[in-house]
C-alpha positions in Angstrom: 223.3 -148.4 193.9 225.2 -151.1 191.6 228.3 -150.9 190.2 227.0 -150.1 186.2 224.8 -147.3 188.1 227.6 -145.8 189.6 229.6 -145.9 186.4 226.9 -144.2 184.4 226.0 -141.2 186.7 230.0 -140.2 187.2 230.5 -140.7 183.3 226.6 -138.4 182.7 228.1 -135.9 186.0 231.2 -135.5 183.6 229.4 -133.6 180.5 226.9 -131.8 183.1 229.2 -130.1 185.8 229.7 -126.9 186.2 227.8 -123.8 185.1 226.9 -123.4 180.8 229.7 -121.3 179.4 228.4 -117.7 178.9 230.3 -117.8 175.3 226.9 -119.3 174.2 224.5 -115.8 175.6 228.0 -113.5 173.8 227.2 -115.4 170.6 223.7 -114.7 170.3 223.7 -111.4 171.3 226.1 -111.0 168.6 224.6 -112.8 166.4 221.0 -110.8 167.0 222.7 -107.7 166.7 224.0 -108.5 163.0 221.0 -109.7 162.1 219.1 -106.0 163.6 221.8 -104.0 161.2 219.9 -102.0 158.3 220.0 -103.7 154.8 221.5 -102.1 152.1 218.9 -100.9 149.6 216.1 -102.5 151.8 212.9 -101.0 151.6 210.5 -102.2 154.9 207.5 -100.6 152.7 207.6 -103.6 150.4 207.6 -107.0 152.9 203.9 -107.6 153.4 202.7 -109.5 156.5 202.2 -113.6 156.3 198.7 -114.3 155.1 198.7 -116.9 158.5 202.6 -117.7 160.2 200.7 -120.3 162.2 201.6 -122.7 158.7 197.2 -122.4 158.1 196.8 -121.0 154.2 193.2 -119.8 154.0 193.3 -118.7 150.8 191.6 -120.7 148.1 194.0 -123.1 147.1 193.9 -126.1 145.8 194.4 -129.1 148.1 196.5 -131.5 146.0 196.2 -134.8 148.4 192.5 -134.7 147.8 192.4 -136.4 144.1 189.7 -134.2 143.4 189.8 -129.9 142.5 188.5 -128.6 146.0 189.7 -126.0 148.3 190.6 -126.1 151.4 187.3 -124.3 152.8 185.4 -126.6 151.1 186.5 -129.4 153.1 184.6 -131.2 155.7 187.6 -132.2 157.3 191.0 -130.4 159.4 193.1 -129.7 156.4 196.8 -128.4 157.3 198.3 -126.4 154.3 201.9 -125.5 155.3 203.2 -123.1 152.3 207.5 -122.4 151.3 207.5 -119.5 153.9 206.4 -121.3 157.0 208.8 -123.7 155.7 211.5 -122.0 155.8 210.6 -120.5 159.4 210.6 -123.8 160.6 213.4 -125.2 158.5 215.6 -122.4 160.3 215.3 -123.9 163.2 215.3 -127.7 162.6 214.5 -129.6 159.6 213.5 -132.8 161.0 209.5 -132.8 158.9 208.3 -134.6 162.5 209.1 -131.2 164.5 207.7 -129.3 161.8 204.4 -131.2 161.9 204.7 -131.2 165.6 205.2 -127.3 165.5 201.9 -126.4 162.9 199.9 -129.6 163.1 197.4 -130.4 165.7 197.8 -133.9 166.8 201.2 -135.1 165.5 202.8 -136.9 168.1 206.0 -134.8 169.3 208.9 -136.0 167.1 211.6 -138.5 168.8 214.8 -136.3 166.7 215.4 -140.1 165.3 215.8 -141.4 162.0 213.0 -144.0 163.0 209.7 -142.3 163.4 208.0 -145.3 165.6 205.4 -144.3 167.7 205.0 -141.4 166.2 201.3 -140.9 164.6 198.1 -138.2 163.3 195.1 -138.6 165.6 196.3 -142.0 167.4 197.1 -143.8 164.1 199.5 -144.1 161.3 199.5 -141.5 158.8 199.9 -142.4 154.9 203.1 -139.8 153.8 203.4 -139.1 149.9 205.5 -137.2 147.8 204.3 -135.0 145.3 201.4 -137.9 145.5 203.1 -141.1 145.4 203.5 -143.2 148.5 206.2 -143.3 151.0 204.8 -145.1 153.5 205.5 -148.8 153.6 202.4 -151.0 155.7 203.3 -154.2 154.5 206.2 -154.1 157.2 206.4 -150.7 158.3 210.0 -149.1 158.9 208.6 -146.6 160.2 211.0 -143.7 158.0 208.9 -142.6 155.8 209.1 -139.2 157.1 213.0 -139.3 155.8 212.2 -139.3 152.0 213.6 -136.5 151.1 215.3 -133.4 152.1 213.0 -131.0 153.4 214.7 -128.2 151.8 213.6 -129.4 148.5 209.8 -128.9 149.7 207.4 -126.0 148.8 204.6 -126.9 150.3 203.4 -129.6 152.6 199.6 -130.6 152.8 198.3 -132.4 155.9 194.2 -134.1 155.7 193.0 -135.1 159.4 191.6 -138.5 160.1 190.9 -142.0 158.6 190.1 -141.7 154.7 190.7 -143.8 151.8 191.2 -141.1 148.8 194.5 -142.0 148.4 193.8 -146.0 149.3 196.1 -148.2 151.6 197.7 -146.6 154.8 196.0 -143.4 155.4 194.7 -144.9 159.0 195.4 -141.2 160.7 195.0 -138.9 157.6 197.8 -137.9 154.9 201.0 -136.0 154.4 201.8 -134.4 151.0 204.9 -133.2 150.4 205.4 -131.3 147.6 208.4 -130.7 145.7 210.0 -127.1 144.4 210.6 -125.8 141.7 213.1 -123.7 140.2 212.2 -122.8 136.8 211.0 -119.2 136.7 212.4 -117.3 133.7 213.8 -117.6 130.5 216.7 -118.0 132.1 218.6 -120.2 134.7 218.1 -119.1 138.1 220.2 -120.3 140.9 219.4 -120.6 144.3 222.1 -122.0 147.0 221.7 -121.6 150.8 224.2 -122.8 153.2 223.9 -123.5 156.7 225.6 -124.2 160.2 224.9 -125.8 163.3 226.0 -125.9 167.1 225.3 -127.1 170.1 225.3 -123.8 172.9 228.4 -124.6 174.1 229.9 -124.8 170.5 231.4 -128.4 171.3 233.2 -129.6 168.2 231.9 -132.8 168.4 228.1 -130.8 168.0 229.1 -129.0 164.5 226.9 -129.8 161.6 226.5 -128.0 158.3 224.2 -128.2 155.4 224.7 -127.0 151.7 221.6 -126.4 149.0 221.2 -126.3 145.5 218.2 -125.6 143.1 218.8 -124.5 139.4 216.1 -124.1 136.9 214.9 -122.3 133.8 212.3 -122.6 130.9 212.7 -123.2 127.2 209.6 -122.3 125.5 207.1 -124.8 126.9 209.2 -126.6 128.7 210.9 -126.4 132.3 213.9 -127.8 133.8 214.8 -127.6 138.1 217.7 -129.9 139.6 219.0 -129.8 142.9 220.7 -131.3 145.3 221.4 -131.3 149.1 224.3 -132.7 151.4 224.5 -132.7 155.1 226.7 -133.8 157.7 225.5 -134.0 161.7 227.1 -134.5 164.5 226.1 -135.1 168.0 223.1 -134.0 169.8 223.8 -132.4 173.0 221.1 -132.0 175.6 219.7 -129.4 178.2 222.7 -130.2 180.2 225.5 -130.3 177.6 225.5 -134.3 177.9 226.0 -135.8 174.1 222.6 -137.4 173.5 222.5 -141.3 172.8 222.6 -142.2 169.1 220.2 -144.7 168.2 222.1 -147.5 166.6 219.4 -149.9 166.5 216.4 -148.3 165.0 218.6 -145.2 163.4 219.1 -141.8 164.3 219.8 -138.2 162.6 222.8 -137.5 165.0 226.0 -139.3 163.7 225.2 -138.9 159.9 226.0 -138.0 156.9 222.7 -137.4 154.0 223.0 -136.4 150.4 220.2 -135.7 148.1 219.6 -135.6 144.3 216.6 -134.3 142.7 215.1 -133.6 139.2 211.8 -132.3 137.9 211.4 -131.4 133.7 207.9 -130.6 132.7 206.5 -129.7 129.3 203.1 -127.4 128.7 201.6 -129.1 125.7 199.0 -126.3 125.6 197.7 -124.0 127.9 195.5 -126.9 129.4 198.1 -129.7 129.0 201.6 -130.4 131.2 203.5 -133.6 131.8 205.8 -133.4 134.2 208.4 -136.3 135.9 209.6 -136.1 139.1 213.2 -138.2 140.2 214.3 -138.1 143.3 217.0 -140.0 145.4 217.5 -139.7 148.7 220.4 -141.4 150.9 221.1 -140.7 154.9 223.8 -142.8 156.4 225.0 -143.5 159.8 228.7 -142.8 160.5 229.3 -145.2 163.2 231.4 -143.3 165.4 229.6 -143.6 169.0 227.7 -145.9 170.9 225.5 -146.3 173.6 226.0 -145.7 177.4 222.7 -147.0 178.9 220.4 -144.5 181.1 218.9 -145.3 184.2 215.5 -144.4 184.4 214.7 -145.0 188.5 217.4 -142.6 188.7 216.3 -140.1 185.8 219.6 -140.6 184.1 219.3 -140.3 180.1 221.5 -142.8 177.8 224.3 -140.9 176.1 226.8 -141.1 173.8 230.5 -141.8 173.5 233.3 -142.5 171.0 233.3 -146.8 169.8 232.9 -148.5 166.9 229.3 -150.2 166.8 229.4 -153.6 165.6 227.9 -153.8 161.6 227.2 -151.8 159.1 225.6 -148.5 160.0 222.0 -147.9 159.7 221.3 -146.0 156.3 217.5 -145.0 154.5 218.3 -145.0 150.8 214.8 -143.9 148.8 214.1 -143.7 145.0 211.3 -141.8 143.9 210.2 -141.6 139.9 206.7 -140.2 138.9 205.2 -139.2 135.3 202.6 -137.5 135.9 199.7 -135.9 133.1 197.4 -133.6 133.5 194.3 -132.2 130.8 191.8 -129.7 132.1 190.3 -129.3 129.0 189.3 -132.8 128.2 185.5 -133.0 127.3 185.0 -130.0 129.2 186.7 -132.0 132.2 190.0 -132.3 134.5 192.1 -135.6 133.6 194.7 -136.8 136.2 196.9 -139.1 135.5 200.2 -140.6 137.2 202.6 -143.5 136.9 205.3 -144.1 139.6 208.1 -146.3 141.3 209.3 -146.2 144.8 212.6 -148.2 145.9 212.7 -148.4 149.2 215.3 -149.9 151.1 216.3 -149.2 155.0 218.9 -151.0 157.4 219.1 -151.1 161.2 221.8 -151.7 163.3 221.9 -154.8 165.0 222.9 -157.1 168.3 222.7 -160.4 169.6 219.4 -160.5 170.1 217.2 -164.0 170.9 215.1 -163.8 167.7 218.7 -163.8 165.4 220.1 -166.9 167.3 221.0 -170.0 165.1 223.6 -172.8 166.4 223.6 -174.2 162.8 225.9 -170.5 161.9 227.2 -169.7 165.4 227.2 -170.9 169.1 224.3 -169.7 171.3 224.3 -165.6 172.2 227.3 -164.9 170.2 225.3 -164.4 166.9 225.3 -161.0 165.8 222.8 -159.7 162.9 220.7 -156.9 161.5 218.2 -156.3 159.7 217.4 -154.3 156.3 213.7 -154.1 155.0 213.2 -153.8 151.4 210.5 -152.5 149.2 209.1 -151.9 145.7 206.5 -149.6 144.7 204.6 -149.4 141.1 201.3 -148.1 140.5 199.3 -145.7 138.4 196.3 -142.9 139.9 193.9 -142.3 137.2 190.5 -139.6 137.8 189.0 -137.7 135.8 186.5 -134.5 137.3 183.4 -133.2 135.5 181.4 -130.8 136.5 178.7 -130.2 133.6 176.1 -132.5 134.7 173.3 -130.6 133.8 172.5 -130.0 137.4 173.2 -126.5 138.6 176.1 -127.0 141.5 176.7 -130.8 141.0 180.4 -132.2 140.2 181.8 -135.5 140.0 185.1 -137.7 140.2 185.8 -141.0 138.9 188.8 -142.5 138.8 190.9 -146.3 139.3 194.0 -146.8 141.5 196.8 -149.6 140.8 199.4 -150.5 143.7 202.0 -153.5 143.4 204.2 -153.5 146.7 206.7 -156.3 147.1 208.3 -156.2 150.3 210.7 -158.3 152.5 213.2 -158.1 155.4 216.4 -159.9 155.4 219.1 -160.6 158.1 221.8 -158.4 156.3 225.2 -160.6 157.6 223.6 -163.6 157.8 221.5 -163.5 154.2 218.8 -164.9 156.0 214.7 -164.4 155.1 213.4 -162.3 158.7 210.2 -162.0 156.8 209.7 -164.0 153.1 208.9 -161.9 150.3 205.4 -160.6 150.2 203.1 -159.0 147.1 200.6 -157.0 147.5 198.4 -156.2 144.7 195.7 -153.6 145.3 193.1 -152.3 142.5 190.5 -149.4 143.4 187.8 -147.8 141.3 186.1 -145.0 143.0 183.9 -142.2 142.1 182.9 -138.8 144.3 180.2 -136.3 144.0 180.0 -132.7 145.0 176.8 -130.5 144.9 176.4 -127.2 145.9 172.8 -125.9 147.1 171.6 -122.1 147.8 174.5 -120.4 145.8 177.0 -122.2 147.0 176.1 -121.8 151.2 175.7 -125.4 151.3 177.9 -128.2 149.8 177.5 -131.8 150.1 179.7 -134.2 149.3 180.1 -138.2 149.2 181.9 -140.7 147.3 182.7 -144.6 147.3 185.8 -146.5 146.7 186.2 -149.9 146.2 189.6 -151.8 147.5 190.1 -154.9 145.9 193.6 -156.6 147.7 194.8 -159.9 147.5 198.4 -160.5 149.7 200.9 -163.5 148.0 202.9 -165.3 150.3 204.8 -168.6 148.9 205.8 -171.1 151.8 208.6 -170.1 153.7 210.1 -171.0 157.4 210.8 -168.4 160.3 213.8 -168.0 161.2 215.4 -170.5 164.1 215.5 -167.8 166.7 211.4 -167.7 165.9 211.0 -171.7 166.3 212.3 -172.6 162.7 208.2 -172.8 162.1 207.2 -173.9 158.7 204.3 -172.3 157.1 202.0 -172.9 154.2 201.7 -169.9 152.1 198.7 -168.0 150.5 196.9 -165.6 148.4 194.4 -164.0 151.3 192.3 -161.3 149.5 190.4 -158.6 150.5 187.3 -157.1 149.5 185.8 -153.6 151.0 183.7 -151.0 149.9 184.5 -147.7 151.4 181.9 -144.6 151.7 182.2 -141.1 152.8 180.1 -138.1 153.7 180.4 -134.4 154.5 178.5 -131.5 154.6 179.9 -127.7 154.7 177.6 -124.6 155.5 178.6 -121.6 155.3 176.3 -119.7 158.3 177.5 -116.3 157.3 180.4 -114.8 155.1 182.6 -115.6 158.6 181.4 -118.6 160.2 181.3 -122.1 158.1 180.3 -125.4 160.4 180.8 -129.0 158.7 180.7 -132.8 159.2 182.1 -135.6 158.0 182.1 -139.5 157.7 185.0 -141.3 156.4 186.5 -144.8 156.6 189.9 -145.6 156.3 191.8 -148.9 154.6 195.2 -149.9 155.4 196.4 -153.6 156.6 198.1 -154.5 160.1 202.4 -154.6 160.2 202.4 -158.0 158.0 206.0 -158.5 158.4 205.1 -158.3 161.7 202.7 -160.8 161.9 204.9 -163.4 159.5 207.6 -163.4 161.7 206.0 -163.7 164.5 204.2 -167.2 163.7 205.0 -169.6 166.1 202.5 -172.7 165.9 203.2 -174.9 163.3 200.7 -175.9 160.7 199.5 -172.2 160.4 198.5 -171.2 156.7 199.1 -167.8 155.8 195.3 -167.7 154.3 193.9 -168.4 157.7 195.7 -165.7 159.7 193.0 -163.8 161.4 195.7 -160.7 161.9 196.2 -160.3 158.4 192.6 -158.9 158.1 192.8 -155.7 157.0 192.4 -152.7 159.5 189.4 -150.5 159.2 188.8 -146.8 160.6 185.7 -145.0 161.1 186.1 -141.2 161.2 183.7 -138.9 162.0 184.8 -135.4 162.3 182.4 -132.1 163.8 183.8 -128.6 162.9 183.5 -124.7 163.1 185.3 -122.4 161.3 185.8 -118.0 161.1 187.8 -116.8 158.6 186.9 -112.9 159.4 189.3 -109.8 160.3 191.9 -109.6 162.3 190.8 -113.1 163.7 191.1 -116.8 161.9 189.5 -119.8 163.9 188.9 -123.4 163.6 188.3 -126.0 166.4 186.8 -129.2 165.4 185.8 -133.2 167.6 186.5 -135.8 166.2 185.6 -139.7 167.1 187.0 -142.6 165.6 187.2 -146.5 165.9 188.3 -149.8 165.3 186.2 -153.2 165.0 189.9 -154.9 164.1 192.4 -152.2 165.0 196.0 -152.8 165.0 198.0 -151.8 168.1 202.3 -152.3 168.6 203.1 -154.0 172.0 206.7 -153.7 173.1 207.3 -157.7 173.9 210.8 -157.9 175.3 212.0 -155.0 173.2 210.4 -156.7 169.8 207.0 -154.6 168.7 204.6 -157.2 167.7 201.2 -156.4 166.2 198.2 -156.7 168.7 195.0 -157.0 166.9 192.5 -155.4 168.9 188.9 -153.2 169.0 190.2 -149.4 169.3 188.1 -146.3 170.0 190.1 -142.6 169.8 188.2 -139.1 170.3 189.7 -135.7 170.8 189.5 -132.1 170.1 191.4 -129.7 168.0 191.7 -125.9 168.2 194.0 -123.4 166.3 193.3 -119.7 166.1 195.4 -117.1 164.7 195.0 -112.5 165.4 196.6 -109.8 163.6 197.2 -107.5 166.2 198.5 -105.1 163.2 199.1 -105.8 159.6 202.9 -106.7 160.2 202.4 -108.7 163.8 200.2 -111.7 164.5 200.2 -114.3 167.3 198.3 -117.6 167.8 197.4 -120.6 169.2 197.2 -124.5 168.4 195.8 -126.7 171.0 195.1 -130.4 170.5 193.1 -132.8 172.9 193.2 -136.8 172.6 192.7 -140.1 174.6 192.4 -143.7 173.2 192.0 -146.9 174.5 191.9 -150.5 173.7 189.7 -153.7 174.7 192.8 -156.0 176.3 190.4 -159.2 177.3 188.1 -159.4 174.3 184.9 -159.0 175.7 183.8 -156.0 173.4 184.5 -153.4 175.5 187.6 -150.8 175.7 189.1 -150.8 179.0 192.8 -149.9 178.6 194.5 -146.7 177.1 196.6 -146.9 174.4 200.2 -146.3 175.3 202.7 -143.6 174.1 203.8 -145.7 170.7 200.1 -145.6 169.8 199.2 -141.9 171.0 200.1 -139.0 170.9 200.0 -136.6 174.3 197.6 -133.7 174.4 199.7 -130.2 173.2 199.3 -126.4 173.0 201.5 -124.2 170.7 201.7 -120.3 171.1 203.1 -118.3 168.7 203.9 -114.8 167.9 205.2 -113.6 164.1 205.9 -110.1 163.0 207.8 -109.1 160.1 210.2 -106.5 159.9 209.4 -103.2 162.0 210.9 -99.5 162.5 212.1 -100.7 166.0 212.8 -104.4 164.9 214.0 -104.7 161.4 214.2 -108.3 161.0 211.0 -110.9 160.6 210.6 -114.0 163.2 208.8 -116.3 165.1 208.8 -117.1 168.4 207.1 -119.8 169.5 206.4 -122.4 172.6 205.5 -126.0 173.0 203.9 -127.5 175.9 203.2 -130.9 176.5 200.6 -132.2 179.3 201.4 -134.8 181.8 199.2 -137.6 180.9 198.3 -141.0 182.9 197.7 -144.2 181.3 195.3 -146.6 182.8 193.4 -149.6 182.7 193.0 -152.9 183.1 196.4 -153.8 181.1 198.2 -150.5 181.8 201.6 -150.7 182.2 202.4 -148.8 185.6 205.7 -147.2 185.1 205.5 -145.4 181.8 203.9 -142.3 182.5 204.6 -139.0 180.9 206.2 -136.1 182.8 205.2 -132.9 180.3 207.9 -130.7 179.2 207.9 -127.4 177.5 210.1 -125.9 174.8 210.8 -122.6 173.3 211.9 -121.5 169.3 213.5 -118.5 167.7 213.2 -118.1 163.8 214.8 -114.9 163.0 215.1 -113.9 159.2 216.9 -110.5 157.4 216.5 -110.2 153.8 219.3 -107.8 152.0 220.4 -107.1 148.3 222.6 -109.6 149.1 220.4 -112.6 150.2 218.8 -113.9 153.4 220.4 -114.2 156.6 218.8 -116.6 158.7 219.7 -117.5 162.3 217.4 -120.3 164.8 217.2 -121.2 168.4 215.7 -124.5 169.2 214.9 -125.1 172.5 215.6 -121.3 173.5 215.5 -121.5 177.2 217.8 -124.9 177.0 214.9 -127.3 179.0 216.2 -130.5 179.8 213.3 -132.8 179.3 213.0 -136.7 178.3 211.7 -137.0 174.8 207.6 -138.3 175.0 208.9 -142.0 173.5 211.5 -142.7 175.8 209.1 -142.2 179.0 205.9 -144.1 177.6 206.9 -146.3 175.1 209.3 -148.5 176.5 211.2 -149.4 179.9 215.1 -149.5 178.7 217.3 -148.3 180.0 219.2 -147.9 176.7 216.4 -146.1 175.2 216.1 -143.3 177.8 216.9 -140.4 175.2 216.9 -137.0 176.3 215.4 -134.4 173.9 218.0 -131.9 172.1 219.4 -128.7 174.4 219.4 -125.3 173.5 221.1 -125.4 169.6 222.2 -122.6 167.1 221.7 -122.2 163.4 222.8 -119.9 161.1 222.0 -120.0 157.6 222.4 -117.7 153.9 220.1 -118.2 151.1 220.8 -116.0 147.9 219.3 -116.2 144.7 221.0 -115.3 141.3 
């Protein structure tokens, strides 16, 4: 063993020695017993039991990422409607959104409890996130944060669509995430809602204490409606199964070590009864606060990196998001629905940074001593318009037409340096599209299809890479694209219980371009003839059951889907650089939930997936796809009860395992398999006259485990993260 090995394991021995302090069993014992005492003025009689605590609405509600006025029942694909209650179950215990898609949606990839969400994807491929519809995903060069947007306490409702599909246009290559904003604006009045809450690690380390304070105000005035909010946060370290502090990520960013605020706004006005405008602003800032850096891991040894007090060089990593949308809506328009929406996204998100090859110039500074870092930057405008009808003089038939307008300007700049990493790219996208539903035999049988039409062109002036890259001069462009874009399904509903459906969809998006700009390193090369700018295509085809009957809900569904031109990340001396490549992915999805009474339920969520890549070109697959493109196969058990005679206080319980999985094949890298894990949650809630007490376990039984990226993503050292330990929080919500 080497010197830096030795160093590492006595500093890692220092945090774990010893036996856990049983301070941390006393406090949740007390804490449990508090939360069991009787309410004052509580009556049991009135709490009625969760329609489905698995996070599955099945009643008919409207599913808002679909453009288009359907239901959830009468889509052909896995739709994942996650309403404010299941929320706040999840919330309770952490409220990073990529555990709480992990927890309720079948395959998310198990969340990396970073800042950065790399690696982490829907069904093997990127998913397209919105809020309140407009895009926070940014593909042109993707930072791979678009899952820190906003606060998720300022979220009612999240909607999650399964698979390649191009209703919303660009970047929906694994299926889309809606998050939808709350509101406050109930009454005549101004209502108030504040929650406060507090975090710890199980052995209460000071260095472990977060906290977290909530705002929402609102009211109406006639026809009109008012909400604003606002949310600050402060975290600390993670700890892990073995009291170690967990290694902040001071490269890609992390959620440990910061600091977040948020600001938000919605007004609306209700013309008439069948008329609303409504804008949304919201502002969203998380910042690093620079306090720790890394101790490397050791992975032959199973030693995770941790964390320790030092000043990292440059500015801290930092996500700060701007989100403005006007949106109109007439369902009364010529006997017809009319949608309409204007927004802006500013994007902007710094990393941390190093002396890395790539950021080497001898014209600034001798050779290796040239620190830098990077910040991408990105501008969103575009408009949605569609307008439904359904009187088309044919019993059961309905239709949707509508245009889309995207403008994204992106680029990535060396932050200390003022240098262009990637030159400044537009991406102008236009898309008319029209869908048509018709419903046969009294409604038993609906079909549906549609076609949308992407029009893209990509503008690129001439610019140079940077010397690191060669110092490569390139000819700029104006590449377009052209693509029409069908899709299919069919619903039948067998009996009043059992529906079966299918589905064909294809999905638009282009490859990482800042990526691929960079990364240019023959000179001569025009931007027009780049063969991996071509955009990436998906073909989705999705086979599904589902019972919605008493006490049982069930839906399991296959899915197949695959890639002429895919677009795959390949970890080349710790730089991801786009490989462009033919992709297939299939798997299997099951959820099922049982009321054992009308106040207890429990359920089940397993998901099933393997993908692979051709690696030699010769039109075959013959390698899987690696843990930054794939997510491992999963089953979640839950129970869920709300308040009792012999348990008067609601929770969740609920259990995560991941499988060991293999990769293989004929470029399989041989030392990044995945050792499976398991981990255990505790929501409990207690509502009283005088607001909700809320205390959360995460990871219950205190598992030490390495997180899925860290063991099959990469083979440093420095990026051997441990997953978070067993962690506390305590919260109070009231409402005035």
């Amino acid at each position: 063993m080497n010197s830096t090995r030795r160093q590492h394991d006595h500093e890692y021995e220092r945090w774990v020695r010893g036996s856990k302090p049983t301070r941390a069993t006393t406090a949740l014992t007390a804490a449990l017993t508090f939360l069991a005492q009787p309410a004052l003025g509580q009556d049991e009689g009135n709490s009625s039991a969760d329609a489905a605590p698995g996070g599955l609405q099945l009643a008919p509600v409207q599913v808002e990422a679909l453009r288009f006025p359907r239901t959830k029942s009468a889509v052909p694909n896995t739709v994942t409607l996650i309403e404010q209650e299941s929320l706040e179950r999840q919330t309770g215990v952490s409220d990073d959104i990529s555990t709480i898609l992990g927890n309720l949606v079948p395959n998310f990839s198990p969340s990396r409890q970073k800042l950065t969400g790399a690696g982490e994807t829907l069904r093997g491929r990127s998913p397209l996130y919105l809020l309140d519809g407009v895009p926070q995903s940014n593909p042109l060069r993707d930072s791979s944060r678009d899952g820190h947007t906003i606060d998720p306490a300022l979220l009612e409702r999240v909607e999650v669509v399964n698979g390649s599909n191009a209703v919303q246009g660009l970047g929906a290559a694994g299926g889309i995430i809606n998050l939808q904003t709350r509101s406050a604006a109930r009454a005549a009045h101004w209502t108030h809602i504040g929650e406060l809450r507090l975090s710890a690690p199980d052995d209460f380390d000071s260095d472990g204490l977060g906290y977290k304070g909530v705002y929402l105000g609102g009211r109406r005035w006639g026809k009109a409606e008012f909400t604003i909010g606002g949310t600050y946060q402060t975290r600390q370290l993670y700890f892990d199964g073995n009291d170690a502090p967990i290694g902040v990520d001071t490269t890609q960013g992390d959620l440990a070590d910061t600091d977040s605020r948020d600001l938000f706004l919605k007004a609306a006005y209700q013309f008439t009864p069948d008329q609303r405008v409504q804008l949304l602003v919201n502002d969203y800032r998380i910042r690093g606060d620079g306090d720790y850096v890394l101790v490397p891991g050791d992975r032959e040894a199973g030693v995770p990196t941790i964390a320790r007090r030092g000043d990292p060089r440059g500015d801290a990593t930092e996500n700060d998001v701007t989100t403005v949308s006007l949106d109109y809506r007439n369902s009364a328009l010529w006997g017809g629905e009319l949608r309409a929406q204007a927004y802006y996204q500013d994007f902007a998100a710094l990393f941390g940074g190093d002396t890395f090859d790539v950021f080497q110039d001898t014209a600034i500074a001798p050779a290796g001593t040239l620190f830098d870092q990077s910040e991408n930057r990105s501008r969103k405008q575009g408009m949605k318009l569609s307008y439904s009808y359904d009187e088309l003089g044919i019993v059961g038939l309905s239709a949707t037409g509508g245009l889309d307008y995207l403008q994204d300007k992106t680029e990535q700049v060396l932050a200390q340096t003022d240098r262009a990493w990637v030159p400044e790219t537009t991406f102008e996208n236009w898309a008319p599209f029209v869908q048509l539903n018709q419903a046969l035999f009294d409604g038993r049988v609906l079909l549906s299809g549609g076609l949308r039409y992407e029009y893209a062109e990509l503008q690129v002036d001439d610019f140079t890479t940077i010397a690191g890259a060669g110092g490569v001069a390139v000819k700029g462009g104006q590449p377009s694209f052209e693509e029409l874009l069908p899709n299919a399904g069919i619903v039948f509903d067998v009996t009043d219980d059992w529906s079966v459906y299918g589905s064909y969809s294809q999905g638009f998006t282009v490859p990482d371009v800042g990526r691929v700009l960079r990364a240019v390193d023959t000179p001569g090369q025009r931007v027009d003839d780049l063969l991996t700018l071509e955009p990436v295509l998906s073909d989705n085809r999705e086979l599904g059951v589902d019972y919605d009957g008493s006490p049982l809900t069930l839906h399991a569904a296959y899915f197949w889907s695959d890639s002429d031109l895919g677009s795959r990340l390949e970890n080349v001396g710790g730089i991801f650089e786009v490989r462009r490549e033919q992709t297939e992915i299939q798997g299997f999805e099951l959820s099922a939930d049982y009321a054992i009474t009308d106040r207890v339920r429990i359920g089940t969520l397993y998901s099933h997936i393997r993908g692979e890549f051709d690696s030699d070109d010769d039109g075959a697959v013959d390698t899987d796809l690696d843990g930054s493109n794939i997510n491992p196969d999963r089953v979640n058990l839950y129970v869920q009860w709300q308040e009792l005679a012999y348990l008067p206080v609601a929770g969740r319980l609920q259990a995560s395992h991941f499988f060991d999985r293999d990769f293989d094949g004929l470029a399989a890298s041989t030392d990044q398999n995945f050792d499976g894990y398991t981990r255990v949650d505790l929501s409990l809630a207690k509502i009283t006259d005088a607001g909700t007490f809320r205390l959360g376990v995460e990871n219950l039984l205190d598992d030490q485990y390495i997180t899925y990226y860290s063991q099959t993503a990469t083979t440093r050292n420095d990026r051997f993260f441990a997953g978070r330990g067993r962690t506390f929080v305590l919260g109070y919500e009231v409402e005035l």
